[in-house]
C-alpha positions as CSV (number, residue, x, y, z in Angstrom):
1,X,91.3,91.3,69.4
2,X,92.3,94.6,71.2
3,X,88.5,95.0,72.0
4,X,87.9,91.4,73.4
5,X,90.9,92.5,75.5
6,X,89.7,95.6,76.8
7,X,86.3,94.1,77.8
8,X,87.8,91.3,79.5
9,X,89.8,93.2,81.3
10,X,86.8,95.8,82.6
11,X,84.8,92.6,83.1
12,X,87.5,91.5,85.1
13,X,87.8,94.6,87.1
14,X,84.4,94.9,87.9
15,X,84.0,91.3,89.8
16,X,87.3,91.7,91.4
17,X,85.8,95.0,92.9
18,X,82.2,94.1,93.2
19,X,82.1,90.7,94.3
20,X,84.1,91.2,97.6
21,X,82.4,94.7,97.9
22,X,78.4,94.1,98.2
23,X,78.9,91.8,101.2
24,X,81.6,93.6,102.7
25,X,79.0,97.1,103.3
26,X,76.1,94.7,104.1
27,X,78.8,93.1,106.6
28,X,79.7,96.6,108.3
29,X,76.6,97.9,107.9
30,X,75.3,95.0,110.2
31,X,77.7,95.3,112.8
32,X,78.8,98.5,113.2
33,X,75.5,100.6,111.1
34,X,76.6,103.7,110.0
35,X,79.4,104.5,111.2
36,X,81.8,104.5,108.3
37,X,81.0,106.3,105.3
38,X,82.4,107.9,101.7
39,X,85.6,106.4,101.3
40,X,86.2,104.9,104.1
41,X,83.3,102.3,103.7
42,X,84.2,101.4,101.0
43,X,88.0,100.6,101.9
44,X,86.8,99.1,104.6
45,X,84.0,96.7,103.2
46,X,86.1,95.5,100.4
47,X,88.6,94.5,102.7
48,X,86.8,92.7,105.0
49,X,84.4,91.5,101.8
50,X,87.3,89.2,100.5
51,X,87.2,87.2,104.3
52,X,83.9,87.2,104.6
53,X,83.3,85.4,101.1
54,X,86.0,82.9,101.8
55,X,85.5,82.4,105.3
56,X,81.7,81.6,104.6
57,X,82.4,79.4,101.6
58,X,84.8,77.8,103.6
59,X,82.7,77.4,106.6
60,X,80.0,75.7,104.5
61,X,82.6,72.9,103.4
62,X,81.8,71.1,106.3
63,X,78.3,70.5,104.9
64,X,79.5,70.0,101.4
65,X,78.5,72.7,99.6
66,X,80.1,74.0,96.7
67,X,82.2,76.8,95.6
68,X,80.9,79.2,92.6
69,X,78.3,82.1,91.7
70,X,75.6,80.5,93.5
71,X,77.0,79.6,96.6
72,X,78.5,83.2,97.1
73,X,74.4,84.5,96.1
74,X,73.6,82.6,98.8
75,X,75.8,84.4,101.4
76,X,74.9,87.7,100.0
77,X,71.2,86.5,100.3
78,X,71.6,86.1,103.9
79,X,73.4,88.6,104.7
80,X,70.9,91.0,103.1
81,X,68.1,89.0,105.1
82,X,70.2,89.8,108.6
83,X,70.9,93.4,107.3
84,X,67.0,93.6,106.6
85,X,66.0,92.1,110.0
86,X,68.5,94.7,112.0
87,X,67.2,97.4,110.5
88,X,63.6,96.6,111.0
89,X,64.0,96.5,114.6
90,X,66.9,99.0,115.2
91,X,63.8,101.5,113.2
92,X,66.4,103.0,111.1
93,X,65.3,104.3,107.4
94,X,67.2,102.9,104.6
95,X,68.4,106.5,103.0
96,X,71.0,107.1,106.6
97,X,72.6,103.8,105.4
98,X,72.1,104.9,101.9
99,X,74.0,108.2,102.6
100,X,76.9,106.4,104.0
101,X,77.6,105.6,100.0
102,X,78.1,109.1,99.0
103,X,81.3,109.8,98.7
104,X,82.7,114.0,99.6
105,X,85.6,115.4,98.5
106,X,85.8,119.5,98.7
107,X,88.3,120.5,96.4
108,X,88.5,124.0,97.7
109,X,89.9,122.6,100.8
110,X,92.4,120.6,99.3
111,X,93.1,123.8,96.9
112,X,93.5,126.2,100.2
113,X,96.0,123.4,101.7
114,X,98.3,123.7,98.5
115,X,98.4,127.0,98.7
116,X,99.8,127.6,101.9
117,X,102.4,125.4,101.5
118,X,105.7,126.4,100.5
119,X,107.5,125.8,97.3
120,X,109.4,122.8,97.8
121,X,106.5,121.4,99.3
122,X,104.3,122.1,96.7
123,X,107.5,120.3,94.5
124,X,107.5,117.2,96.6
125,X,103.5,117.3,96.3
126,X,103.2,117.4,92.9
127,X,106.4,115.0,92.2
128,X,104.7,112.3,95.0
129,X,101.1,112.7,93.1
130,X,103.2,111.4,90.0
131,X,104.7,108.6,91.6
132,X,101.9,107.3,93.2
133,X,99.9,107.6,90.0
134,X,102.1,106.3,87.8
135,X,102.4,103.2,90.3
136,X,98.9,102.5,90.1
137,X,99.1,102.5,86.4
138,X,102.0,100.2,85.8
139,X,100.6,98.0,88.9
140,X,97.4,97.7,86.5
141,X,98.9,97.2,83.2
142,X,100.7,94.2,85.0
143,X,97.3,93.0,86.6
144,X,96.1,93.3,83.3
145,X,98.1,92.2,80.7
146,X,101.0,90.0,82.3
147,X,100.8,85.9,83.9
148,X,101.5,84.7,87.5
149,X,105.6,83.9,87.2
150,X,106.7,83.7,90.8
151,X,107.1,80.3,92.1
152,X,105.5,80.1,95.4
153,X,102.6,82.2,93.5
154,X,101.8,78.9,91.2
155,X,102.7,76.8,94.4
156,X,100.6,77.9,97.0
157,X,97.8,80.0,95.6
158,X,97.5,79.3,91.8
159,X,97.4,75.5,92.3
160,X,95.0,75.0,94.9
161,X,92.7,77.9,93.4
162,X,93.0,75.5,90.1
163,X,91.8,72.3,91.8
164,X,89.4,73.9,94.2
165,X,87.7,76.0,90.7
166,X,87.9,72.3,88.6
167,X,86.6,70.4,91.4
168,X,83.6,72.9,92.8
169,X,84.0,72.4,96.2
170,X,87.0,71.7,99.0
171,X,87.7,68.5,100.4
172,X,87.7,68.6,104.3
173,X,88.6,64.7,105.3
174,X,90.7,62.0,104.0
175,X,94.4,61.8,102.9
176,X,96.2,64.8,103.3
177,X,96.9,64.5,99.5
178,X,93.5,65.0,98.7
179,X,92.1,67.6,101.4
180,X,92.2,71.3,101.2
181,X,92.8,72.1,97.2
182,X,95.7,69.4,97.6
183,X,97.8,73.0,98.4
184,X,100.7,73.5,101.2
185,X,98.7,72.3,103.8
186,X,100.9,74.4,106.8
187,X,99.2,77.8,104.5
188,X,95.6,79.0,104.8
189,X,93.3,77.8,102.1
190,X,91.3,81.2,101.8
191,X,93.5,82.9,99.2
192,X,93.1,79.9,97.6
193,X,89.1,79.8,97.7
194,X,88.7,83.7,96.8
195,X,90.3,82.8,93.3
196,X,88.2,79.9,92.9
197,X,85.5,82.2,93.3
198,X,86.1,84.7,91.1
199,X,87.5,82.3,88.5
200,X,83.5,81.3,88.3
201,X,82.3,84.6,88.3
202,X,84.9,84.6,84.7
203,X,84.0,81.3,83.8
204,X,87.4,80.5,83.5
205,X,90.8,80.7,85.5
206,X,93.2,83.2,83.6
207,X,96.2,83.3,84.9
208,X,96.7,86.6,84.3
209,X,93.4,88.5,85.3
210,X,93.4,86.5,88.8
211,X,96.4,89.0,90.1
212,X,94.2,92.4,90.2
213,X,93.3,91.1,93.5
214,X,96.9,92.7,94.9
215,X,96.6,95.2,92.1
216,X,93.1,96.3,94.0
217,X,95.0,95.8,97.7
218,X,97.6,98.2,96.8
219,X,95.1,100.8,95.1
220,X,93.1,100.5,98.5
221,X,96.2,100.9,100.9
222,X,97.2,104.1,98.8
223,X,93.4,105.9,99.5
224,X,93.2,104.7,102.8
225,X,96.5,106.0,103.8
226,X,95.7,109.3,101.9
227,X,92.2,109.8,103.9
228,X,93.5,108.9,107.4
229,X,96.1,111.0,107.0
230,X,94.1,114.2,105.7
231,X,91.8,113.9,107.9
232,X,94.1,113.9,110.6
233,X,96.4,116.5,109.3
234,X,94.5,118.6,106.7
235,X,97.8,119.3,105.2
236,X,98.4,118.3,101.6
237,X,101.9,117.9,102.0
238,X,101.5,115.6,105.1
239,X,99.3,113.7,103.3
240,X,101.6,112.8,100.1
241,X,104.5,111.8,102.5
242,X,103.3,108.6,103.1
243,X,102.4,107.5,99.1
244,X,105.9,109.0,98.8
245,X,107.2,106.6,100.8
246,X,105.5,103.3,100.2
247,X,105.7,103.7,96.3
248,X,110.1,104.1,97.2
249,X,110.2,100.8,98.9
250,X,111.4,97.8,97.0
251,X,109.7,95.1,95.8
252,X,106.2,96.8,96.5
253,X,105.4,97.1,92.5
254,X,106.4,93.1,92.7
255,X,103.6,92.5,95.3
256,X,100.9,94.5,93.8
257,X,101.4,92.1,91.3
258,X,101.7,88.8,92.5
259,X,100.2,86.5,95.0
260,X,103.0,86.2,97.6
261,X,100.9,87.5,100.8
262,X,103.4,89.9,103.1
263,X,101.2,92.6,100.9
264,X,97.7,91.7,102.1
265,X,99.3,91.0,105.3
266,X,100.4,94.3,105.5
267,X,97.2,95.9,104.5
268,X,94.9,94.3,106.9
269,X,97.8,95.0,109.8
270,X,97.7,98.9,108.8
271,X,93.8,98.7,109.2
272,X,94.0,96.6,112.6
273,X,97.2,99.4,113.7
274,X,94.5,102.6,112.7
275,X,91.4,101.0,114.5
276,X,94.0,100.5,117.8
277,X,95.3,104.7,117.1
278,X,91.5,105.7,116.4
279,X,90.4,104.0,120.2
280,X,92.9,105.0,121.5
281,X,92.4,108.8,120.1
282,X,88.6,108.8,120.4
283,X,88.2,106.2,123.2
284,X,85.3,104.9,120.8
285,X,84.9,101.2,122.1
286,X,83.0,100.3,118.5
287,X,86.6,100.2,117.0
288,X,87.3,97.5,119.6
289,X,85.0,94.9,118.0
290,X,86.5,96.0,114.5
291,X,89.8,95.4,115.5
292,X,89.0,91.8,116.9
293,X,87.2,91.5,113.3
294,X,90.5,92.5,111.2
295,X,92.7,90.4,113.3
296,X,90.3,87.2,112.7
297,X,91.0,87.5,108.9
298,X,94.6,88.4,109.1
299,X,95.3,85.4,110.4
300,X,94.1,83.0,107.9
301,X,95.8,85.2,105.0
302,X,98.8,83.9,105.7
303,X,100.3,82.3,109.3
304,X,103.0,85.3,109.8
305,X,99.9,87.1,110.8
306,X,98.6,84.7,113.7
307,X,102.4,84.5,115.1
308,X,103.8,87.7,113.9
309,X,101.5,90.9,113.2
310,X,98.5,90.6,114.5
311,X,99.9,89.4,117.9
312,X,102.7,91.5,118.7
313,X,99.9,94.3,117.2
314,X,97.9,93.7,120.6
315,X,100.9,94.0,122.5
316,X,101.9,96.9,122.1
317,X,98.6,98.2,122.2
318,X,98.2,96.6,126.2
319,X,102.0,98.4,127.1
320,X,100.3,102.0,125.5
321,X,97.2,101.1,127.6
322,X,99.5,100.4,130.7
323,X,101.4,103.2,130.5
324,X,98.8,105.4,130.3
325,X,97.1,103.2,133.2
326,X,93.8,102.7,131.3
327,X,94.4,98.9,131.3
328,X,92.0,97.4,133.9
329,X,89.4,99.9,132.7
330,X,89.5,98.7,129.1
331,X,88.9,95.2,129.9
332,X,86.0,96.1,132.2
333,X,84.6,97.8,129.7
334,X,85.0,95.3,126.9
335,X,83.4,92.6,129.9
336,X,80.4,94.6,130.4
337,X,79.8,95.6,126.5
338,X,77.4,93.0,125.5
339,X,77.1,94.5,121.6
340,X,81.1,94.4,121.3
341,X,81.7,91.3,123.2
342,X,79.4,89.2,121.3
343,X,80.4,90.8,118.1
344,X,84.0,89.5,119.2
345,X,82.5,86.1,120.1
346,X,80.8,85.6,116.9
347,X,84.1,87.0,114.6
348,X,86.4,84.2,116.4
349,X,83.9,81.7,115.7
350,X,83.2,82.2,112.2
351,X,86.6,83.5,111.0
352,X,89.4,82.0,113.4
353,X,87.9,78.8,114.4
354,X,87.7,76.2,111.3
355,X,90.2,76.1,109.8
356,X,92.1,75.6,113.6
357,X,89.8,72.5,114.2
358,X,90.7,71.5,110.2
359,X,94.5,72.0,111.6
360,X,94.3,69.9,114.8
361,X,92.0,67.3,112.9
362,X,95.2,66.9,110.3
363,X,97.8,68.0,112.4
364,X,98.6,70.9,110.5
365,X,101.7,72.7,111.7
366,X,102.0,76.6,111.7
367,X,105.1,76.5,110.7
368,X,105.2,75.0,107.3
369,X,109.4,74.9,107.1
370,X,109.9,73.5,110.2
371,X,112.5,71.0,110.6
372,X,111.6,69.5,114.0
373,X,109.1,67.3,115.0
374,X,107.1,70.1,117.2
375,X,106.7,71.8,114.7
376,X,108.4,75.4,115.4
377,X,112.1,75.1,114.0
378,X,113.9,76.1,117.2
379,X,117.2,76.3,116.2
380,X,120.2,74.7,119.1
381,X,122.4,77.5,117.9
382,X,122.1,81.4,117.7
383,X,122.5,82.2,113.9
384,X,124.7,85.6,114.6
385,X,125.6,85.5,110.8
386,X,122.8,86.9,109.2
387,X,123.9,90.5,110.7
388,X,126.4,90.0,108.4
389,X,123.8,90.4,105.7
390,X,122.0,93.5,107.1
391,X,125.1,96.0,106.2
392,X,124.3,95.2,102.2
393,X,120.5,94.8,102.7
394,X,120.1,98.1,104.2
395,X,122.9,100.6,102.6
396,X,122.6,99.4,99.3
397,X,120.8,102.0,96.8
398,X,118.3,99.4,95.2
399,X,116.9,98.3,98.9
400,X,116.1,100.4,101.8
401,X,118.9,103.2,101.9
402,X,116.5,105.9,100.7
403,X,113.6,105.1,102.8
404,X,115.6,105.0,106.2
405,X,116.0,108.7,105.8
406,X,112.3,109.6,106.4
407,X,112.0,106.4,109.1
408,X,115.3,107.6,110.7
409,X,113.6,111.1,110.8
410,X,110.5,109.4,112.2
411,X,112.3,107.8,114.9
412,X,113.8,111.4,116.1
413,X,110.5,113.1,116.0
414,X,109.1,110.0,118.2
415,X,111.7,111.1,120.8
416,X,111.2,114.1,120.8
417,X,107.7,113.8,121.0
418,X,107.7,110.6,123.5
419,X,105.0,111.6,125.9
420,X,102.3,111.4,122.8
421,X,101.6,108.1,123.8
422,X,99.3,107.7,120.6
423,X,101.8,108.0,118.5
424,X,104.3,106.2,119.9
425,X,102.0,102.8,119.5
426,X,101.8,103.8,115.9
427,X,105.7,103.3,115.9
428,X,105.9,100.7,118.6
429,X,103.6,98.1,116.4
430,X,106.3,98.5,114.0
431,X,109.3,98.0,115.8
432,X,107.9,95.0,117.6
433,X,107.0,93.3,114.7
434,X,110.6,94.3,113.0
435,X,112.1,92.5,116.0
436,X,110.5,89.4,116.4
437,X,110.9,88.6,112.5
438,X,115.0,89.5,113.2
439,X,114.2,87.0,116.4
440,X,112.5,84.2,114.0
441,X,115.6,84.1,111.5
442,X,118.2,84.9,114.4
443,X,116.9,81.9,116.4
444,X,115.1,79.5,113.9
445,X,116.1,77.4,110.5
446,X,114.6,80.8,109.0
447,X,118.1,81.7,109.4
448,X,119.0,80.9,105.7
449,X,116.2,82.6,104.5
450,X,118.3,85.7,105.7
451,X,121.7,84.4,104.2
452,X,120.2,83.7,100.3
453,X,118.4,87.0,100.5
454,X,114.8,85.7,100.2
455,X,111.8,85.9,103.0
456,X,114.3,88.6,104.7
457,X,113.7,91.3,101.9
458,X,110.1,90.7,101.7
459,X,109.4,91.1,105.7
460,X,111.4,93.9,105.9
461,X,109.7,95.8,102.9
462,X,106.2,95.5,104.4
463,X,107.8,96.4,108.1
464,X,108.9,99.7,106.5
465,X,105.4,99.9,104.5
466,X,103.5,99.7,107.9
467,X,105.5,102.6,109.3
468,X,105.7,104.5,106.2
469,X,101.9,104.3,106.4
470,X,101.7,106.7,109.2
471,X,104.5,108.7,108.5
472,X,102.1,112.1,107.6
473,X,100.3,111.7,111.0
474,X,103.7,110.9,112.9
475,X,105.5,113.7,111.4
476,X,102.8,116.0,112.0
477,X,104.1,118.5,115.0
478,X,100.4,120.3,115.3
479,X,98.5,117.3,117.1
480,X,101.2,116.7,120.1
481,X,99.3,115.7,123.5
């Protein structure tokens, strides 16, 4: 029994990790060639892997196909006929993209970093490497070995992942009891279609392997925050910070467990935050197009991300451009860039586009709570009383009263350092993003999801996690402008 177990659970392992990943680096490798490599490919590809197999096998409803093992063949099939093509006439050998596989890691140099720390340092190293090993562990075991329990995890992903896996395909048209995995209609049906997926590639839908999907996100966050960061700082103690600090916030162990989506959210708006930074760093206009790319899939993972992250994201983004004047000249750019233009063109179309034209066909809401008939909840009173909630939510020892030292020490080095434009919009992404969810409960029906302790704590743990993320680079006092 114990052996059945153990190769179930490797089986398991191996298609949540494969299956997203071969057309995620045929995907990058198509759009943006070699330009990511080792690690970062691979972070990279897997994330955008998971849209790209939904999206597609959601795209090809309107022609009712399927949803299985052969369907998905079919998308890697053309994709590796496009990546085939593009390399034929771009004359580029196979072994440069082959080389972007191999993965480097010079232990000498991470040796030489730990030794030039001090020794509470190398404490807070070696304590951090612990912690954030010993999450990944326990986050697996779960993933492994424990069932979906959380309500809106069995509501909104389990149950239309069920329907969509039993009846092969989704169902565009008709009733709205019938269309789209008969799920929450106001919620994207991706998630939904990724387990359905990978439920064929098991031949069956366990309950309990299905979660190493968040189990995987989490693993991915943790190595891409730990690359970014060293290559950045090339400090080993600058670069455990931030594992430090993610692993201490609450309810992260719950999400890299179960499908409620703030986590993914989270992810995809730390990969869309670092491919803002790394333009704006580098004034490299490919991560333009990548950007537009990330934000096209975070919106369908859940619809926080079209009103919420990704937007507010951008904005802050546009006010570092302005106030370092560079606006107008970005946007010319981006006008006269036929490669990245396109790119974008072709991202919104495949990505952002069907399932908004499903929405206006059904008259799908965004707002899936809303209690008015526009569809947006506007409140006709100010809800003032959930600020009588932040006082325990924030002091108290099993929330966030640990992690506001390092973000209060965050904010202090930002203003001391507030002429580094770059890493103020690290910071400034946050902060907008904190404030417009305080605005959505303040001045919506949200309100009570403030006063019974529920959404609020969720929000506000994956805020903190997207600053926390780039707490080695922001903390960092060698790379000041």
């Amino acid at each position: 029994m114990f052996e059945s177990s153990f190769l179930l659970a490797i089986k398991a392992i191996l298609i949540n990790v494969l299956v997203p990943l071969i057309p995620g680096i045929l995907f990058i490798w198509i759009f943006f060639g070699t330009k990511f490599k080792g690690i970062l490919l691979y972070i990279l590809a897997r994330a955008v892997g998971t849209g790209v197999v939904a999206f597609s096998l959601f795209n090809l409803q309107f022609i009712r196909f399927g949803i299985g093992m052969w369907e998905y063949f079919t998308i890697v099939g053309i994709l590796l006929v496009a990546f085939i093509a593009i390399m034929y006439f771009k004359k580029v050998a196979i072994k440069e993209y082959f080389k972007t596989l191999k993965m480097h890691c010079k232990i000498s140099e991470i040796k030489e970093s730990y030794v030039s720390i001090n020794k509470i340092q190398k404490i807070i190293v070696r304590w951090g490497a612990i912690l954030g090993l010993g999450m990944i562990l326990l986050s697996l075991i779960r993933s492994t070995h424990l069932p979906t329990y959380a309500d809106d995890s069995f509501y909104n992903r389990n149950g239309p992942a069920l329907n969509i896996y039993q009846d092969g395909w989704v169902k565009m048209f008709g009733e709205k009891t019938e269309i789209l995995g008969r799920g929450r209609l106001g919620y994207p049906i991706y998630v939904p279609m990724y387990k359905a997926v990978i439920s064929d590639f098991m031949w069956w839908f366990n309950d309990t392997y299905i979660n190493l999907r968040q189990c995987l996100a989490f693993l991915a966050l943790l190595l891409f925050v730990i690359k970014i960061t060293r290559d950045k700082t090339k400090n080993i103690f600058y670069t455990i910070l931030p594992v430090i600090g993610i692993c201490w916030l609450p309810l992260v162990f719950f999400h890299a467990g179960e499908w409620y989506m703030e986590l993914p959210s989270a992810v995809f708006s730390v990969l869309t935050i670092w491919a803002f930074w790394k333009f704006l760093e580098e004034k490299d206009y490919s991560y333009v197009a990548l950007w537009i790319l990330l934000w096209s899939i975070v919106w369908q993972i859940k619809n926080d991300g079209f009103v919420v992250y990704f937007p507010w994201i951008v904005i802050s983004f546009l006010i570092i451009l302005w106030m370092r004047k560079h606006l107008s000249e970005f946007f010319s750019w981006w006008v006269k860039s036929t490669k990245s233009l396109w790119s974008s063109v072709f991202y919104v179309i495949w990505f952002l586009l069907p399932f908004l034209i499903i929405r206006a066909i059904h008259h799908i809401w965004l707002n899936p709570v809303a209690t008015t008939e526009w569809g947006v909840g506007i409140s006709k009173v100010v809800h003032r009383e959930i600020f009588s909630q932040f006082p325990p939510i924030f002091t108290q020892l099993d929330n966030y009263s640990v992690v506001l030292i390092p973000i209060s020490l965050i904010i202090y080095v930002l203003y001391m350092q507030r002429k580094n434009l770059n890493k103020l919009f690290l910071a400034l992404s946050w902060w907008a993003i904190f404030v417009i969810f305080t605005l959505a409960f303040l001045l919506t029906e949200n309100y009570m999801r403030v006063m019974n302790q529920t959404t609020v704590n969720r929000v506000f743990t994956m805020c903190f996690l997207m600053i926390l993320a780039f707490s080695g680079i922001l903390l960092h006092k060698q790379h000041d402008e």
